[in-house]
C-alpha positions as CSV (number, residue, x, y, z in Angstrom):
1,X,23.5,-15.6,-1.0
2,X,26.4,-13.9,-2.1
3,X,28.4,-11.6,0.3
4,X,30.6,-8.1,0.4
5,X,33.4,-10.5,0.6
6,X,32.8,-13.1,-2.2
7,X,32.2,-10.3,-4.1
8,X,36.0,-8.8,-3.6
9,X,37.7,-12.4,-3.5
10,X,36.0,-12.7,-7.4
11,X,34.4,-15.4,-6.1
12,X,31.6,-15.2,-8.3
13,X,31.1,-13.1,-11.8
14,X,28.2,-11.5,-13.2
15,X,27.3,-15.2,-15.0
16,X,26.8,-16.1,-11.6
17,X,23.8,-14.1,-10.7
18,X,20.2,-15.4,-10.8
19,X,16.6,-14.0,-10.8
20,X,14.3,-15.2,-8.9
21,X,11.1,-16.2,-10.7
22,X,8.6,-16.7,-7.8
23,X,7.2,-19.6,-6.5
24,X,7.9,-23.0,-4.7
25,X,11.4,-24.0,-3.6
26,X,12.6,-20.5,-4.4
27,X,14.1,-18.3,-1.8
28,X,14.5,-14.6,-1.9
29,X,17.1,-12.5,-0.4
30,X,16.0,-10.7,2.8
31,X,16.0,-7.3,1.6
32,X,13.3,-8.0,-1.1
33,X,10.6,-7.4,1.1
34,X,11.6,-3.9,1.8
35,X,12.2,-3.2,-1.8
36,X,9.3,-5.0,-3.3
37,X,6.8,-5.5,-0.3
38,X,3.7,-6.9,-3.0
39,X,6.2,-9.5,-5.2
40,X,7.8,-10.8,-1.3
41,X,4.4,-11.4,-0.3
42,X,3.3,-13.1,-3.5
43,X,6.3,-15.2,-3.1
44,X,5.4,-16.4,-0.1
45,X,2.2,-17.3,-1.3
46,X,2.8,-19.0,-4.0
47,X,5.0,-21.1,-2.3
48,X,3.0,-22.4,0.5
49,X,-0.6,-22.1,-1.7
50,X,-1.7,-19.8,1.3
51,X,-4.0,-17.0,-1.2
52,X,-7.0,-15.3,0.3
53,X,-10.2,-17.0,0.4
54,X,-11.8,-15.0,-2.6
55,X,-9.3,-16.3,-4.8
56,X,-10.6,-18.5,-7.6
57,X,-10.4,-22.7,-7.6
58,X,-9.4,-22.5,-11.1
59,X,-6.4,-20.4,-10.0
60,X,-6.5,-22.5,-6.6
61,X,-5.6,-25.8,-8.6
62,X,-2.6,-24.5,-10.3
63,X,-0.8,-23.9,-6.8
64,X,1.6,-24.3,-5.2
65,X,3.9,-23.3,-8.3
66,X,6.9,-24.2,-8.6
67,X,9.5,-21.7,-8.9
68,X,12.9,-21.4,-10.3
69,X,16.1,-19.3,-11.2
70,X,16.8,-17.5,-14.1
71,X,20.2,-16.3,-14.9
72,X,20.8,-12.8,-15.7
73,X,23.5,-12.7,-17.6
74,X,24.6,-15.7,-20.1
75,X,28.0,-15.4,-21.9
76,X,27.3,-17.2,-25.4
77,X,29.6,-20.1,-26.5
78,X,31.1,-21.0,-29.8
79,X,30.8,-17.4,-31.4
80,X,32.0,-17.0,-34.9
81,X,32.2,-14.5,-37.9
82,X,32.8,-15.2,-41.2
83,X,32.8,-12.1,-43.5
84,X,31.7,-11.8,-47.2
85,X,28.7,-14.5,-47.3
86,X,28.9,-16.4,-50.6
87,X,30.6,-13.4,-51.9
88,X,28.1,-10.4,-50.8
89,X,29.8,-7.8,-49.9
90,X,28.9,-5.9,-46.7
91,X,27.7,-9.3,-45.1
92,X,28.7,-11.3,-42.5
93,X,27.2,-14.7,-40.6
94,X,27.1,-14.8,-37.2
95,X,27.5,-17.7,-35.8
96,X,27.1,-18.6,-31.4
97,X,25.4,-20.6,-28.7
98,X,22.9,-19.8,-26.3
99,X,21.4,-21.8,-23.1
100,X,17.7,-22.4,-23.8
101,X,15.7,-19.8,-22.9
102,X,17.7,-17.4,-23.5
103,X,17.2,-14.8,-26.2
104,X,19.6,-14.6,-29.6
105,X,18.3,-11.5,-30.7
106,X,19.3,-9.5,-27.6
107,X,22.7,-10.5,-28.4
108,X,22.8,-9.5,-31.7
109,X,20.8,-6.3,-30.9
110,X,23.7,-5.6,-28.2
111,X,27.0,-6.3,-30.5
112,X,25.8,-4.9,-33.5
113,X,23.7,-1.5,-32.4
114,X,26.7,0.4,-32.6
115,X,27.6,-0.8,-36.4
116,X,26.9,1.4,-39.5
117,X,26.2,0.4,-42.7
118,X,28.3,2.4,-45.2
């Protein structure tokens, strides 16, 4: 985990930091049981496939899951703009590279909300 003093060396940016999406092989910092007492203890038990004894086979077989790490920020690649698309005016193309998963319209929503069409 990341510490008060990584954090002023610029050891890591905001690219750096991860979600966790629950399950096995996933660890959680320690303070997310006091923050989010029910998603620590879900965690935790979707990890080790310790759920209560009502819960049902079907749900039963799925588990353990397996968890993983979802980055929170992703800093697209390969972004161009060309102006004037085949010779429309007020147009542009757009063109960039996301990781998969991630989503291309919450990048365009965030870099273009602040534009007016005149």
């Amino acid at each position: 985990f990341v510490t008060t003093e990584d954090v002023f060396n610029g050891t890591y940016k905001i690219e750096h930091v991860v979600i966790p999406m629950l399950g096995k092989g996933v660890q959680t910092p320690t303070w997310w049981s006091e923050i989010c007492p029910p998603s620590h203890e879900l965690g935790r038990r979707l990890s080790t496939g310790d759920l209560p004894k009502d819960t049902p086979q079907t749900w039963k077989n799925l588990l353990p899951l397996n968890g993983s790490y979802r980055k929170a920020v992703c800093i697209p690649e390969n972004v161009s703009v060309s102006p004037h698309v085949d010779g429309l005016p007020n147009s542009l193309t757009v063109s960039f590279e996301l990781p998969p998963g991630s989503f291309a319209t919450s990048f365009v929503r965030q870099h273009f909300k602040e534009a007016v069409v005149q």
